[in-house]
C-alpha positions as CSV (number, residue, x, y, z in Angstrom):
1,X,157.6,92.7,84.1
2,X,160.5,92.8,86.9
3,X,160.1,89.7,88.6
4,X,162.2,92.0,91.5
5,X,159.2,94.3,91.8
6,X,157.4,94.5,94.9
7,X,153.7,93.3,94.2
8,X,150.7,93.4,96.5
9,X,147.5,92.1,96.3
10,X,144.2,93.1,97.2
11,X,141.9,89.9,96.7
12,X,138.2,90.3,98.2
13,X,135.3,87.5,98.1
14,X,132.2,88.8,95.6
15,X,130.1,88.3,98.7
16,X,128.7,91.7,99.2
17,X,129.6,95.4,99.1
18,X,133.2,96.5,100.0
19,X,133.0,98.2,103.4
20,X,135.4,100.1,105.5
21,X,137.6,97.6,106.7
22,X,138.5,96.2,103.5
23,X,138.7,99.1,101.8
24,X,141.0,100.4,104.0
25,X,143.3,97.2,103.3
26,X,143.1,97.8,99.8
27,X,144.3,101.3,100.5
28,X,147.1,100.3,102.4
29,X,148.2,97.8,99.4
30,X,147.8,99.9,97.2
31,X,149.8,103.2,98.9
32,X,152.4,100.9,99.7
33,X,152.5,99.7,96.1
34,X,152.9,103.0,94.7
35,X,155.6,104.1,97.1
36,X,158.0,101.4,96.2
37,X,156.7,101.6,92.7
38,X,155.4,98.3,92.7
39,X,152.5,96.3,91.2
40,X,148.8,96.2,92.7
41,X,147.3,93.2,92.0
42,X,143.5,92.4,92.2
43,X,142.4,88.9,92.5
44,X,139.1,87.8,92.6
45,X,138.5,84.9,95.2
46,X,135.2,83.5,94.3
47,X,135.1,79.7,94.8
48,X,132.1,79.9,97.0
49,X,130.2,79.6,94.4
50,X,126.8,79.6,96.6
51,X,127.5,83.3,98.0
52,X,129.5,85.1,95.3
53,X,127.6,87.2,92.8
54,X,129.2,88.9,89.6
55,X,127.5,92.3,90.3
56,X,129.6,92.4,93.8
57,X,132.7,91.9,91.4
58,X,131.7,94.7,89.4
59,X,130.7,96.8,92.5
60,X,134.2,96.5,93.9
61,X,135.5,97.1,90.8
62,X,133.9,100.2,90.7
63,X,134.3,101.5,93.9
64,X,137.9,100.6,93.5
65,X,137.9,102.8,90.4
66,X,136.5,105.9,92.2
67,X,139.2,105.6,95.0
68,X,141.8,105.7,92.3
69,X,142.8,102.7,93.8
70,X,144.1,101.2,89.8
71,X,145.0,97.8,89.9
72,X,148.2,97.1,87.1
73,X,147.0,93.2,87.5
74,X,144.5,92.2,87.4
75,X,140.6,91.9,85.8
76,X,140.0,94.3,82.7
77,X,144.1,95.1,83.0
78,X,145.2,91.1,82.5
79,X,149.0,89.8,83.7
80,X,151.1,87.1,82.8
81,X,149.3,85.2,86.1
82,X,145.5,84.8,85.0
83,X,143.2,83.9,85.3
84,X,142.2,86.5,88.4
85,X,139.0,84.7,88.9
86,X,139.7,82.1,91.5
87,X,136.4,80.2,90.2
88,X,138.5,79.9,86.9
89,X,141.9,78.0,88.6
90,X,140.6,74.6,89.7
91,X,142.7,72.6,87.5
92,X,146.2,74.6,89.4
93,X,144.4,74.0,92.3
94,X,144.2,70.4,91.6
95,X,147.6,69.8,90.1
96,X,149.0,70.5,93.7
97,X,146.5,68.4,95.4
98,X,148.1,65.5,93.4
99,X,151.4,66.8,94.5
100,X,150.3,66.6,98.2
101,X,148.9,63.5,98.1
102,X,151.6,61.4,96.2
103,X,154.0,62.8,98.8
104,X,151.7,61.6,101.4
105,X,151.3,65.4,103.1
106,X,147.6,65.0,102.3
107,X,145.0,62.7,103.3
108,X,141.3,61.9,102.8
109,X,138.6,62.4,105.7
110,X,135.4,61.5,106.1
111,X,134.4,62.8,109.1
112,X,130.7,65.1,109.3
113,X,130.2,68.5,110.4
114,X,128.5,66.7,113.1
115,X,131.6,64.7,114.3
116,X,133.3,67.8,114.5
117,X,131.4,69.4,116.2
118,X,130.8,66.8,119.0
119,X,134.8,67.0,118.7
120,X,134.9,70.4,119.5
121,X,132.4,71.1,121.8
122,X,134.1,68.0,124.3
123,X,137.9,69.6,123.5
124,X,136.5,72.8,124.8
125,X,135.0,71.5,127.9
126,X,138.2,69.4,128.8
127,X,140.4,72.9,128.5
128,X,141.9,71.7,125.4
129,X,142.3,74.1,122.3
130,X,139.7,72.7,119.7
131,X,141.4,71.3,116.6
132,X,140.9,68.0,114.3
133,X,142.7,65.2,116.3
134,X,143.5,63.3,113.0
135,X,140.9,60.8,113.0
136,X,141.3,59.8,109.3
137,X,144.9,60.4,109.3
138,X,146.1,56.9,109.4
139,X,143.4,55.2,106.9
140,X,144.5,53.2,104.2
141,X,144.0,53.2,100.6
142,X,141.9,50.2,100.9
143,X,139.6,52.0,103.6
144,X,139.2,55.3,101.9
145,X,138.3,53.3,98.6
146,X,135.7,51.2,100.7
147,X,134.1,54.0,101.8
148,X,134.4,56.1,98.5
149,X,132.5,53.1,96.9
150,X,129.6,53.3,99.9
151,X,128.9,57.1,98.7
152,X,130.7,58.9,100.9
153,X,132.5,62.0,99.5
154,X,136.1,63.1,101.8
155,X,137.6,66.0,102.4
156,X,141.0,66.4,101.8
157,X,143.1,67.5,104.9
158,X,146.8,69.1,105.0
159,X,148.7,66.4,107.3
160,X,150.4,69.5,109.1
161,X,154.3,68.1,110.9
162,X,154.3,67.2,114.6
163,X,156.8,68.7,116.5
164,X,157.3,71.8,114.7
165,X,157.4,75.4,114.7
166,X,156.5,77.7,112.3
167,X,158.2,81.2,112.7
168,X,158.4,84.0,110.7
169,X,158.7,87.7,111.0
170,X,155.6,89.9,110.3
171,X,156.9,93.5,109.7
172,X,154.0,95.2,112.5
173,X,153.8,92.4,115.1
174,X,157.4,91.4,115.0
175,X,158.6,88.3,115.2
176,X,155.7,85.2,115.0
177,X,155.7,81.8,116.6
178,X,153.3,78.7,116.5
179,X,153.3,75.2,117.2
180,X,152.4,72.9,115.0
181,X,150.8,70.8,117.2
182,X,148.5,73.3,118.1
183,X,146.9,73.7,114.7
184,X,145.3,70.6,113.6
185,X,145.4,68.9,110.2
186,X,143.2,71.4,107.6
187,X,140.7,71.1,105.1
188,X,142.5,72.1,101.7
189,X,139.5,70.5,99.3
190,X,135.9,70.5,100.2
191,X,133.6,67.6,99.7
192,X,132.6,69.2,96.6
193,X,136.4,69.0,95.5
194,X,136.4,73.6,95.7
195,X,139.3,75.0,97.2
196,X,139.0,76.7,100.5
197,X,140.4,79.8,101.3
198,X,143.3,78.6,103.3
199,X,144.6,76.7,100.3
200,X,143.8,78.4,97.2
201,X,144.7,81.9,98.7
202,X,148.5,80.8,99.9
203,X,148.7,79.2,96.4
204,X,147.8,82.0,94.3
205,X,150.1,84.3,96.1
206,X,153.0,82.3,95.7
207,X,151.9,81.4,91.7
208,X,151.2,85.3,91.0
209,X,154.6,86.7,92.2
210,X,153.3,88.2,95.0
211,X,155.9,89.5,97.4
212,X,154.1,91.0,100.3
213,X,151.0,90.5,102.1
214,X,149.1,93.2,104.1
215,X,146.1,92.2,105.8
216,X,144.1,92.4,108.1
217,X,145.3,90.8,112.0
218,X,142.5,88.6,111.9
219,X,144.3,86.3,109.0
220,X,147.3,86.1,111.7
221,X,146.5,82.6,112.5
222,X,145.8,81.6,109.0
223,X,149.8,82.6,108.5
224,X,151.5,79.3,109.6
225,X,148.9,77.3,108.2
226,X,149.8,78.5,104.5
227,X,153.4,79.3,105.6
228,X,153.3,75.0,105.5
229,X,151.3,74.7,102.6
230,X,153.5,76.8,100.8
231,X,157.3,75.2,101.7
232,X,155.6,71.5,101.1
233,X,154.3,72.3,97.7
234,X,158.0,74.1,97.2
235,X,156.6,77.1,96.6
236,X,157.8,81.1,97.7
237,X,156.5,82.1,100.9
238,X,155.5,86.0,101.0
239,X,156.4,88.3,103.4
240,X,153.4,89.2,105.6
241,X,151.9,92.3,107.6
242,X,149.1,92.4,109.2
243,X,146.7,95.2,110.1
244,X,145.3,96.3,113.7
245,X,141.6,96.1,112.9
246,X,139.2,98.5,112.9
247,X,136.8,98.7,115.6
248,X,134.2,101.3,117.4
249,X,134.5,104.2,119.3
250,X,133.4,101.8,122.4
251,X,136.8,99.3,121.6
252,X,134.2,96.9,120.3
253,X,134.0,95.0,116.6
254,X,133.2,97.4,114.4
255,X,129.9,97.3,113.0
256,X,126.8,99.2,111.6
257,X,126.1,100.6,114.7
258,X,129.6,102.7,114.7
259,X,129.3,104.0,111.3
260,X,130.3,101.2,109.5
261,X,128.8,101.3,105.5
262,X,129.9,100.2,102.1
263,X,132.0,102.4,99.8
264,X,128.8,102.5,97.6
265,X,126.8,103.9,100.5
266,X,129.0,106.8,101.3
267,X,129.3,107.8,97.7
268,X,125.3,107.8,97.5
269,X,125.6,110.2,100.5
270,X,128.3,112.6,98.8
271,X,131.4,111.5,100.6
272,X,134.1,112.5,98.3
273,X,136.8,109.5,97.6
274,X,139.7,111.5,98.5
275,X,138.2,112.5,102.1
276,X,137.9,108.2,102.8
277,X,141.6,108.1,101.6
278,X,142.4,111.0,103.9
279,X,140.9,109.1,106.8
280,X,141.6,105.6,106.2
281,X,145.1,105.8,105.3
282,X,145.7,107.7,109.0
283,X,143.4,104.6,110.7
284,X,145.8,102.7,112.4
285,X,148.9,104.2,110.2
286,X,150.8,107.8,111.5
287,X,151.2,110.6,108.8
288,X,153.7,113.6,110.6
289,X,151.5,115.7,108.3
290,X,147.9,116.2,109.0
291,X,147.2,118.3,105.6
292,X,144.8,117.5,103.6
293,X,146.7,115.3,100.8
294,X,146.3,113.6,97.2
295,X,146.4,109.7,96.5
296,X,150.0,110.5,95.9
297,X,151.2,112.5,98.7
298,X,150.0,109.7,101.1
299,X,151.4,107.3,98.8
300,X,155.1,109.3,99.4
301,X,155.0,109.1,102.9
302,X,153.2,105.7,103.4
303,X,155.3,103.6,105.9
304,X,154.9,100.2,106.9
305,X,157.2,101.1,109.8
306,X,154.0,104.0,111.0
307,X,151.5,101.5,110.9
308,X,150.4,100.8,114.5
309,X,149.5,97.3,116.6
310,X,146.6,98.3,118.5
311,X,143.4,98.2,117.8
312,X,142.2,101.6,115.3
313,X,139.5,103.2,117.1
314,X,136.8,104.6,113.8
315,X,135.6,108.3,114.4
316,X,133.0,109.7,112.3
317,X,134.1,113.1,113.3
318,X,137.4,112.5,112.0
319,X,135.6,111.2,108.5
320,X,133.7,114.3,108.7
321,X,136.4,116.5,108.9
322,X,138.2,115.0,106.0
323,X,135.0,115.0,104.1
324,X,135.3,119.1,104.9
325,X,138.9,119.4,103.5
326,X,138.2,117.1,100.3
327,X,135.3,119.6,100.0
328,X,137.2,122.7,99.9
329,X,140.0,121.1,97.8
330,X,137.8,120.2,94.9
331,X,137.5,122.6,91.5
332,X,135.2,124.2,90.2
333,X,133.6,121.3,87.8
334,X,134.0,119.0,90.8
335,X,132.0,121.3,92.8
336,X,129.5,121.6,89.7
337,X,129.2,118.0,89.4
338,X,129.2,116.8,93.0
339,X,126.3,119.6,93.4
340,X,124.7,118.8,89.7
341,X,120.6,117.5,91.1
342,X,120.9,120.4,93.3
343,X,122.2,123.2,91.1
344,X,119.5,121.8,88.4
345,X,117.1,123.5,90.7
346,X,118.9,126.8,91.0
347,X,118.3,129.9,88.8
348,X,120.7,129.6,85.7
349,X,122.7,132.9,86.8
350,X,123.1,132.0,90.3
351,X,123.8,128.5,89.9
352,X,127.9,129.8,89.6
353,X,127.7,131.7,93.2
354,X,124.9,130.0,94.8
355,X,127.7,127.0,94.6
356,X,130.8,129.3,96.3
357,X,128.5,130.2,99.1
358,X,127.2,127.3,100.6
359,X,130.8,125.2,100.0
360,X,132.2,126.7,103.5
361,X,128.8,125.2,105.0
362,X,127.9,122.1,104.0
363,X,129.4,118.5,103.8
364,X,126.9,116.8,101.5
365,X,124.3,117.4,98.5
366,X,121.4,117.2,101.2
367,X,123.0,119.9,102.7
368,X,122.9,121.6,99.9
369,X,119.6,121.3,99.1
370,X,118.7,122.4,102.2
371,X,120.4,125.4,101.5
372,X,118.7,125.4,98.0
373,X,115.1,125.5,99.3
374,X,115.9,128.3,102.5
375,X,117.0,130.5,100.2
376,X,115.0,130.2,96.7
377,X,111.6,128.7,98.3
378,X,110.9,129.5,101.9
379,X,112.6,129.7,105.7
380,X,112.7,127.6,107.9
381,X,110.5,127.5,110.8
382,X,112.0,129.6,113.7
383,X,112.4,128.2,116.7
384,X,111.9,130.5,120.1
385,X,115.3,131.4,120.9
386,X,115.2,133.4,116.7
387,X,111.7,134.4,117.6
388,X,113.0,136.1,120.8
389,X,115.7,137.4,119.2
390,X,114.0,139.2,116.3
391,X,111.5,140.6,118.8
392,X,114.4,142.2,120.8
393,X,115.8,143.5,117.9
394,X,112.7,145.8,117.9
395,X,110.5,147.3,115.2
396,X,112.9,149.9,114.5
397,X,115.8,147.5,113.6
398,X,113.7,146.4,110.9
399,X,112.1,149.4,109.6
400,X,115.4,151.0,109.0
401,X,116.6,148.3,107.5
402,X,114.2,148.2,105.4
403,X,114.5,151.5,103.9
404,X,118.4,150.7,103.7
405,X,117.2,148.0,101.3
406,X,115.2,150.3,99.0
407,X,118.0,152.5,98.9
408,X,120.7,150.4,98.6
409,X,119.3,147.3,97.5
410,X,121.6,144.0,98.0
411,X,125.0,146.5,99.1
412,X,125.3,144.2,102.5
413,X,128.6,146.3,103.6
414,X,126.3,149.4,102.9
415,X,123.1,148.5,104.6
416,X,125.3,147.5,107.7
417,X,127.3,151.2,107.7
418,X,123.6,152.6,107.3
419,X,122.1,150.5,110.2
420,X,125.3,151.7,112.6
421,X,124.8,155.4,111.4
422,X,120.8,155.2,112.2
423,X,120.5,153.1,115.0
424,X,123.9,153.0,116.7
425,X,124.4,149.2,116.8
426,X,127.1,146.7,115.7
427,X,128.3,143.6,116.4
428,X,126.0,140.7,116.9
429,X,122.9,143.1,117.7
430,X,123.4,143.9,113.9
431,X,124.3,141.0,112.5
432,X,122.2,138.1,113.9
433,X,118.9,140.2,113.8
434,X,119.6,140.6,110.0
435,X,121.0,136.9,109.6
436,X,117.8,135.1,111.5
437,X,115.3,137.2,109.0
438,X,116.8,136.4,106.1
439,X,117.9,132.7,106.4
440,X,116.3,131.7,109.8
441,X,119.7,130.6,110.9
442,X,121.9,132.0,113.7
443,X,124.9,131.2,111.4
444,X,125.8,130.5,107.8
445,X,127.5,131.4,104.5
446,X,128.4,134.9,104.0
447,X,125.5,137.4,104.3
448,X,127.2,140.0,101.2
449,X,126.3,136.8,99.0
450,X,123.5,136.1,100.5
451,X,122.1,139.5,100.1
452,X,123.4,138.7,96.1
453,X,121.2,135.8,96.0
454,X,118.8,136.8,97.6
455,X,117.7,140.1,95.5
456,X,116.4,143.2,96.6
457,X,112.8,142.2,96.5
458,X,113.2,139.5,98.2
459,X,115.4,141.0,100.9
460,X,112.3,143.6,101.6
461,X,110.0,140.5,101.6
462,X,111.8,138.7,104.5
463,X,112.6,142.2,106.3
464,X,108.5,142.7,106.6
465,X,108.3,140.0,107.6
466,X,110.8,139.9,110.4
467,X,109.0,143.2,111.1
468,X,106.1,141.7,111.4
469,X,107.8,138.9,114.0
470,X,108.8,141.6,115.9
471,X,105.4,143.4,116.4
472,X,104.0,139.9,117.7
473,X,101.5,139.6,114.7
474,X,103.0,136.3,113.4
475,X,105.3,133.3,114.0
476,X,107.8,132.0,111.6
C-alpha cells in the first residue's frame, strides 16, 4: 500500500444501531476517501466490553454495505494494521502504557468516582472549570505499592504539561487553541486495566496510518488531549476536521422526536440508500449541483472546503424529496425488488405496469400497497368534499360515461372525447368526477393506466356505483 495515501477512518462503538449522525460521518469519510483516491478504513472500537454486542458490529457492517459505503481496511477486507477489533489490541495498548510510565508522563490514581465527583460539583460552585486537580500526581512508588497491596486497583492518568498550549489547525474551524492547564490530567487505563476512548482511539490512528480525521464537533475538545498523547508516545499526529452536528428543525440536539432513526429502520421503511447519501452528504456540506447524484458524482465534488461550521438543521422534507429522486432513478429490477411483497399480490400480467403507474406517486412499499388494495380490492371511503363532488357531477355524467365504457371499454383518451362530445364538459368537471369514482382520490397516477388496470368490467362497476352516489342512494 502507499504509505503517502490519504486514509480515513470510520471507527464506531458496537453499542447499538448506526443512526443518522454517524452515518453521515461515515459518509463524509468515506466521499472524501474516494475523491482523493484514498483508503477507508473501518475500525471497530469495542473495549467496553459491558455495552458492545457482536450483532451491532454486524449491523453496521451491513448497513455500511447497503450505502456502498466499502471499507478497503478493515474487518472481512484485512490490512497490514489488524487487528480492527479494538477488544483484540490490549497488549499495543499496554506496550505504550509502559512507555508512559517509565518516562514518568503517567501516573497511578486512586481516587473514587465519588471523590470526583465531590471535586467537581465544589469546582463548579466556586466558577472554576471542573477538571482533576492532580491529587495522585505527586505519589510515590512506595505509596502506590502500599495501597496496591491494601486492594485498591488505580487508574492510570496522562500527567498532561503545565504551561502549555496545544494548537493545531482543523481544516472547518480554523485554527485551534487550548491550554493545558485547562484540561486536567486524564484517565488513559481504567481500573480494570481497558483502554478508554481518549487513549486507545489517538493510538490506533497514529499505528494504522491514518492521515485525516473527520468527526463529529463534539470530539473538538478530545483533540488536544490526544494531540499530547500522541507527540509524548512519539507518535504521528493526524490532521483533524470536525463536523457541525446535526440537530432539529427547532436548533435543538437532534433526537427521536426530529426524525432521528437508525440506518436499519429507514431501510425497513423503504428508504432507498442512495436518497440518505443524497441528503446526508448536502447536511452541513454545499454541492453547486442539486441533481439527483450517484455515490460517485458526490464523491467528485466532495469538498472539505464546502463543509460548513454551523449547526446542520435535519429536514424530513428534504429526506423525502431525495427519497422521490432515488425513486425515479432506480431500474426496472430495482423497482421490482424494492416493490417485491407488494407486487406478490398483484395479478401476474399487471404486475409490469401496475409498478410504472404508481412510481410517480408513492415514496414507500406501504404506499404501494395502498395503491395495491384501492385498485385490485376496494375504494377507499369517500370523504364529503368527493361525495359532493360526485353528486354535482350529476346522474348524467355518469350514465354517459357509462355507456362510453361499454363502447369503448378501457380507451381513457376516447371515453374523455366521448364525454366532451355528449355532455359538453372538460377540464376538471371531466376529470375529477371520473378520477374520485374510480380510485376515490382527487389526484393520482395517470387515469389511461388506470383505466388499463382497472378493466372494463370493473370500470362499469365503480361508474354504477358513482351513479348510484350521485342519486343519494348510497355513501362510499
Amino acid at each position: 500500500m502507499n504509505s503517502q495515501k490519504i486514509k480515513l477512518r470510520f471507527c464506531p462503538s458496537p453499542t447499538g444501531l448506526m443512526h443518522l449522525g454517524n452515518t453521515r460521518t461515515a459518509l463524509f469519510n468515506g466521499l472524501y476517501a474516494r475523491h482523493t483516491g484514498g483508503v477507508f478504513l473501518l475500525r471497530i472500537e469495542d473495549t467496553d466490553q459491558t455495552r458492545s454486542h457482536e450483532e451491532y458490529t454486524e449491523q453496521l457492517k451491513e448497513d455500511l454495505q447497503w450505502l456502498d459505503l466499502s471499507w478497503q481496511e478493515g474487518p472481512d477486507v484485512g490490512g497490514d494494521n489488524g487487528p480492527y477489533w479494538q477488544s483484540q489490541r490490549q497488549g499495543i495498548y499496554d506496550k505504550f502504557y509502559d512507555q508512559l510510565m517509565d518516562s514518568g508522563l503517567a501516573y497511578s490514581c486512586f481516587c473514587t468516582e465519588q471523590q470526583l465527583a465531590l471535586t467537581r460539583k465544589l469546582q463548579r460552585s466556586s466558577g472554576q472549570p471542573p477538571r482533576y486537580p492532580g491529587t495522585c500526581r505527586h505519589l510515590s512508588q512506595s505509596e502506590v505499592e502500599e495501597k496496591i497491596s491494601k486492594g485498591l486497583k488505580p487508574t492510570l492518568r496522562f500527567k498532561v504539561p503545565k504551561d502549555k498550549t496545544v494548537s493545531f489547525n482543523d481544516l472547518v474551524k480554523g485554527q485551534q487553541q487550548f491550554a493545558c492547564n485547562d484540561l486536567g490530567d486524564l484517565i488513559i487505563r481504567r481500573a480494570d486495566g481497558t483502554a478508554p476512548f481518549m487513549y486507545c482511539n489517538a493510538i490506533d490512528d497514529a499505528l494504522m496510518g491514518v492521515t485525516h480525521v473527520l468527526r463529529g464537533e463534539d470530539h473538538l475538545t478530545n483533540t488536544p488531549r490526544q494531540i499530547l498523547i500522541l507527540e509524548a508516545l512519539g507518535l504521528m499526529v493526524p490532521t483533524y476536521c470536525h463536523l457541525p452536528l446535526i440537530v432539529g428543525d427547532d436548533g435543538s440536539p437532534f433526537s427521536k422526536r426530529h426524525g432521528s432513526r437508525s440506518v436499519k429502520d429507514l431501510r425497513e421503511v423503504g428508504f432507498l440508500p442512495l436518497a440518505i447519501t443524497n441528503y446526508l452528504s448536502r447536511l452541513g456540506h454545499y454541492y453547486a449541483d442539486t441533481q439527483f447524484m450517484s455515490l460517485t458524482g458526490l464523491a467528485e465534488l466532495f469538498a472539505i472546503d464546502n463543509i460548513g461550521t454551523a449547526p446542520a438543521r435535519f429536514d424530513v422534507e428534504q429526506l423525502h424529496h431525495w427519497q422521490r429522486e432515488a425513486l425515479q432513478h432506480i431500474d426496472e429490477n430495482q423497482l421490482y425488488q424494492w416493490l417485491d411483497t407488494v407486487l406478490q399480490q398483484v395479478p401476474e400480467e399487471k404486475r409490469k405496469l401496475f409498478a410504472e403507474t404508481i412510481k410517480p406517486n408513492i415514496l414507500f412499499p406501504k404506499d404501494a400497497m395502498s395503491w395495491k388494495e384501492m385498485l385490485f380490492e376496494k375504494l377507499p371511503e369517500c370523504n364529503d368534499e368527493q361525495v359532493l363532488l360526485v353528486k354535482n357531477a350529476g346522474c348524467d355524467f355518469y350514465q354517459t360515461a357509462i355507456k362510453g365504457v361499454e363502447q369503448l371499454g378501457t380507451d381513457y383518451k376516447g371515453l374523455c372525447q366521448f364525454l366532451k362530445d355528449q355532455l359538453q364538459v372538460k377540464g376538471k368537471s371531466l376529470f375529477q368526477p371520473l378520477r374520485v369514482a374510480l380510485t376515490g382520490m382527487l389526484h393520482g397516477p395517470e387515469m389511461g393506466n388506470i383505466f388499463q388496470l382497472l378493466g372494463q368490467e370493473e370500470l362499469i362497476k365503480r361508474l354504477n356505483d358513482g351513479l348510484s352516489i350521485a342519486k343519494g342512494e348510497s355513501i362510499c
